[in-house]
Each structure stands twice: as C-alpha cells, then as structure tokens.
C-alpha positions as CSV (number, residue, x, y, z in Angstrom):
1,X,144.9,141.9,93.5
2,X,148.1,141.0,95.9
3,X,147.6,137.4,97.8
4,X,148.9,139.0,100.8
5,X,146.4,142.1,100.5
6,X,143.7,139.9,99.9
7,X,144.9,138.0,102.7
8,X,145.2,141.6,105.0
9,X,141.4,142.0,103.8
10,X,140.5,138.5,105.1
11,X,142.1,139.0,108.6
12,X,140.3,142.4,108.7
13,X,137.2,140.9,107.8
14,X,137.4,138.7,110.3
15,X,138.4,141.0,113.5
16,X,141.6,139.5,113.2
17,X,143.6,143.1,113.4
18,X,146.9,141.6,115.9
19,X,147.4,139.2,113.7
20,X,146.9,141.3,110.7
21,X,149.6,143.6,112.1
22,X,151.8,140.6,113.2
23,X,151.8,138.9,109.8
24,X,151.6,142.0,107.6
25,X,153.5,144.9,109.3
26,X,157.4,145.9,109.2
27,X,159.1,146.5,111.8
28,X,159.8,150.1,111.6
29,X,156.0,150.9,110.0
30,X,155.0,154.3,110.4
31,X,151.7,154.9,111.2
32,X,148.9,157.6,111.9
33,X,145.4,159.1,111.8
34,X,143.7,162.0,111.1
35,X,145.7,165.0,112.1
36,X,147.2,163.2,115.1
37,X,151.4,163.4,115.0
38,X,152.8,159.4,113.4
39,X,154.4,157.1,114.9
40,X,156.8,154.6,114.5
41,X,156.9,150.7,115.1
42,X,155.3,147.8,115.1
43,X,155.0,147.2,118.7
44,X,153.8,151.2,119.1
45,X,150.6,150.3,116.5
46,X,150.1,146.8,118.3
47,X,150.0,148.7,121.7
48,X,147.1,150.8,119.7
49,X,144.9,148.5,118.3
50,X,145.2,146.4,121.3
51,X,144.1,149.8,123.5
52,X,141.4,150.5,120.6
53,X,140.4,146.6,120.6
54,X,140.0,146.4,124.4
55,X,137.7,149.1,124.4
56,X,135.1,148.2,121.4
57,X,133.1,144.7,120.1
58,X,133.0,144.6,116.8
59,X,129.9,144.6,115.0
60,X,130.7,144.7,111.7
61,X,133.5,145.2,108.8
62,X,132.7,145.8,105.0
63,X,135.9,146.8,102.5
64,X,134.0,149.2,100.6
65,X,136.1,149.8,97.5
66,X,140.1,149.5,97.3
67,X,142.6,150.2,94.9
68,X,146.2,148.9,94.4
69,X,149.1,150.7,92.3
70,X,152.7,151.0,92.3
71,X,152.9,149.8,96.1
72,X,149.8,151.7,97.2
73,X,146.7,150.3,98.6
74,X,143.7,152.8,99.4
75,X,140.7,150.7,101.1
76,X,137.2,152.5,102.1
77,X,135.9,150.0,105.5
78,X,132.8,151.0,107.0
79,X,132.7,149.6,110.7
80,X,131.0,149.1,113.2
81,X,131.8,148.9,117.2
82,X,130.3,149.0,120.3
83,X,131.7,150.9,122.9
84,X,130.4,151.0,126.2
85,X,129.8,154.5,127.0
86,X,129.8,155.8,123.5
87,X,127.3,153.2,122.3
88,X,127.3,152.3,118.5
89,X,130.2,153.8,116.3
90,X,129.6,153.4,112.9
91,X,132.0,155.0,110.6
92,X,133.7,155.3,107.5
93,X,137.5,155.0,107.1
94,X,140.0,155.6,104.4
95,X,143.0,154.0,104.8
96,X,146.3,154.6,102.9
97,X,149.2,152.2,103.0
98,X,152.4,152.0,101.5
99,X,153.5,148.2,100.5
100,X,157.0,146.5,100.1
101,X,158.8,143.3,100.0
102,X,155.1,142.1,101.3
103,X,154.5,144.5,104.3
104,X,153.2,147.4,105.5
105,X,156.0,150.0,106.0
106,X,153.6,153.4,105.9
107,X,149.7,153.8,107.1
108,X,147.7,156.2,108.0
109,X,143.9,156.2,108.4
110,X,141.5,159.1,107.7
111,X,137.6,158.5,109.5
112,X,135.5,161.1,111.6
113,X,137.1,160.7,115.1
C-alpha cells in the first residue's frame, strides 16, 4: 500500500480529518456525497468537515477493507459520532478517491445520510 494512504488512514484513525485534508488534499479537489451536487476546493471541503466536526464527538473509526489501483483508493469506515440531538450515529461509508502526484484531486463518499 501507498505511505501517504497509509498515512491518510492513520490521520483518519486518529480524528485527525483537517489535517488529513491539509496534508493530503489538492487544491482544486472535487468532492461530494451521496446524491448531493460536488464541489470544488480545498477550503469548500475544510469548511465541511469543520461544520460536520463541530457538530459530532467521535466515538469510533475502523477502515473496514480498502483497495488501491491505478490511482484509485476505495475504503469501507464504519464510524461512530455523537451528535447531540440525533444521539449515536453509527454508519457505514464508502468512500472513492482519485490519487495523483500524492493528493487527493477527486472524492466522493457514499453512507446512509
């Protein structure tokens, strides 16, 4: 596997998403989820996490299986957060990323929300 995916995983792991995205994201990354429209930027998917981040603790990350070819990394996470007024959110993601030159130029993220 890459050093910098592994790395990537590590962050994630550890609730460190910002720097994740600081450290592992190009500038012009387009991102999405679901069936919501993408967007564009890195400062766009920091604003994001940071919104999703404020609003959750983490409980728990686990990289369920992953796969790297040709550029493309698909990981299965489970997590877990605790939102205030929703209580405990514990779901799976897929998440689909496009690689180059050591960053993150495409993501988008498929889960139950």
């Amino acid at each position: 596997m890459n050093k910098d995916i592994q790395e990537f995983n590590d962050l994630v792991r550890q609730y460190k998403f910002v720097e994740a995205i600081e450290r592992f994201y190009d500038e012009n990354v387009v991102f999405g989820d679901n069936a919501n429209p993408t967007k564009t930027g890195k400062a766009a998917l920091l604003a994001a996490a940071n919104g999703f981040l404020s609003a959750v603790k983490p409980e728990s990350m686990e990289l369920q299986s992953q796969i790297f070819k040709d550029g493309l990394l698909a990981t299965v996470w489970r997590y877990v957060f605790i939102h205030p007024q929703a209580g405990k959110l514990d779901f799976n993601q897929l998440s689909v990323q496009k690689w180059k030159g050591g960053k993150v130029v495409q993501e988008h993220h498929y889960n139950g929300f």
